[in-house]
C-alpha positions in Angstrom: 0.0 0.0 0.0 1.3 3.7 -1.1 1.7 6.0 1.7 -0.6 8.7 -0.3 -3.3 5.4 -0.2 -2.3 4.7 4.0 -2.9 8.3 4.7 -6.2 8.9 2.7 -7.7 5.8 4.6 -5.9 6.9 7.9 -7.6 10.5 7.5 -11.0 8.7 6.4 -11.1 6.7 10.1 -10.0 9.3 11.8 -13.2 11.3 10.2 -15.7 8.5 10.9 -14.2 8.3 14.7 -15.1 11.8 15.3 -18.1 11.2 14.0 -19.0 9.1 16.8 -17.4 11.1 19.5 -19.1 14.2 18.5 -22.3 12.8 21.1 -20.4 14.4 24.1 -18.8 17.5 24.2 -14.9 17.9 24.7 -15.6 18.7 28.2 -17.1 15.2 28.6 -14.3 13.4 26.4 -11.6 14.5 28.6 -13.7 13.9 32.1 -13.7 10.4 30.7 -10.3 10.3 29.8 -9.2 11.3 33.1 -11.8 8.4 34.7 -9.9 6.2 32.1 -6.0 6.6 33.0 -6.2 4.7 36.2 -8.0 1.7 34.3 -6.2 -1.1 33.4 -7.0 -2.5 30.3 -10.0 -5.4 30.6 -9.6 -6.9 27.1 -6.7 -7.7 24.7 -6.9 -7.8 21.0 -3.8 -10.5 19.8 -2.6 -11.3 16.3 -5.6 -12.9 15.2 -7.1 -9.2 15.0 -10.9 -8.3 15.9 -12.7 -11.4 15.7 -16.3 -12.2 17.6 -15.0 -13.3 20.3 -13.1 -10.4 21.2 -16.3 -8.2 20.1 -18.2 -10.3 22.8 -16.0 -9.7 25.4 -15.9 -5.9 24.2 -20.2 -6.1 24.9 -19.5 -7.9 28.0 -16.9 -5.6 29.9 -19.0 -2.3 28.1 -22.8 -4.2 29.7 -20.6 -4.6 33.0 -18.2 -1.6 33.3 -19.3 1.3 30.9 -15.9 2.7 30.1 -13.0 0.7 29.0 -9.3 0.0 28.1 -8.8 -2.5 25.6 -4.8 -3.2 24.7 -4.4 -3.8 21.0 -0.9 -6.1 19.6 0.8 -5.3 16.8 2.9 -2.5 15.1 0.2 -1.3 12.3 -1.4 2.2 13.5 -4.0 2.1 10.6 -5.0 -1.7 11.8 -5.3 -0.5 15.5 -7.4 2.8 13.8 -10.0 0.5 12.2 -10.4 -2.0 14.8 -11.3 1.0 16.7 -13.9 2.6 14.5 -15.0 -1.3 13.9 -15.4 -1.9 17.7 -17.2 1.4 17.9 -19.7 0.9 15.4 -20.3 -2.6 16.4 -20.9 -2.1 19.9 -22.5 1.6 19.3 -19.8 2.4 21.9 -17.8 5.9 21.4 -14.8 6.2 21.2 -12.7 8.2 24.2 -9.9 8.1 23.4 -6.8 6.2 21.2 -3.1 6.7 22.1 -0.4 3.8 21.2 -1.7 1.0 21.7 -4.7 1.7 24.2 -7.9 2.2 23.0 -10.9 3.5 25.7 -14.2 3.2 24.5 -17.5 4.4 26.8 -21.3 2.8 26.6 -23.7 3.7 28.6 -25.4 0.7 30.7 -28.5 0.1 32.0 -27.8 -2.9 33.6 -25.3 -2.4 36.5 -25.7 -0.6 39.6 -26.1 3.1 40.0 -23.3 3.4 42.5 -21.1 1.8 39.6 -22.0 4.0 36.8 -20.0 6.5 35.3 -21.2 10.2 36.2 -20.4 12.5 33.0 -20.9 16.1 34.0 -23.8 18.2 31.6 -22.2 20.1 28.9 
């Protein structure tokens, strides 16, 4: 792949993944990226990429935790962008925030308790 081609379809996920964050404010991205430093991460993607499994466990630890870290292997930034923007749109999660090799993704939940929940402040 050209570097022109890697950089158009670097640009084009990093387009989409604003996108999705653009449902909180920039007030409430970094509140949650703050929340998020002291996480350690709950689910690792390996060399076998995004598969279902690790979608399910992405819906499992998002239904049970709200905001995430998910550790990501492997060298390839575009890769890590589009599993991103994958695991966002498959899990209608949004996307917090993506530095190295961490990725931090927040869904609401309805299911755990309201002590546990994440507080976002209003915009």
């Amino acid at each position: 792949m050209s570097f022109k081609l890697k950089t158009a379809v670097h640009d084009k996920i990093l387009h989409y993944l604003k996108g999705i964050t653009m449902k909180l404010s920039t007030k409430q991205i970094a509140h949650l990226r703050g929340l998020a430093h002291s996480l350690s991460p709950v689910v690792m993607i390996g060399n076998n990429g995004l598969t279902e499994n690790v979608i399910k466990e992405v819906e499992l630890n998002l239904s049970a935790h709200e905001l995430i870290k998910i550790q990501v292997a492997g060298d390839d930034r575009e890769a890590r962008t589009a599993m991103y923007a994958e695991i966002c749109a498959k899990t209608n999660a949004i996307a917090v925030h993506h530095i190295g090799k961490q990725l931090v993704v927040y869904r609401k939940s309805d299911t755990i308790k309201e002590s546990a929940k994440v507080v976002i402040p209003k915009p």
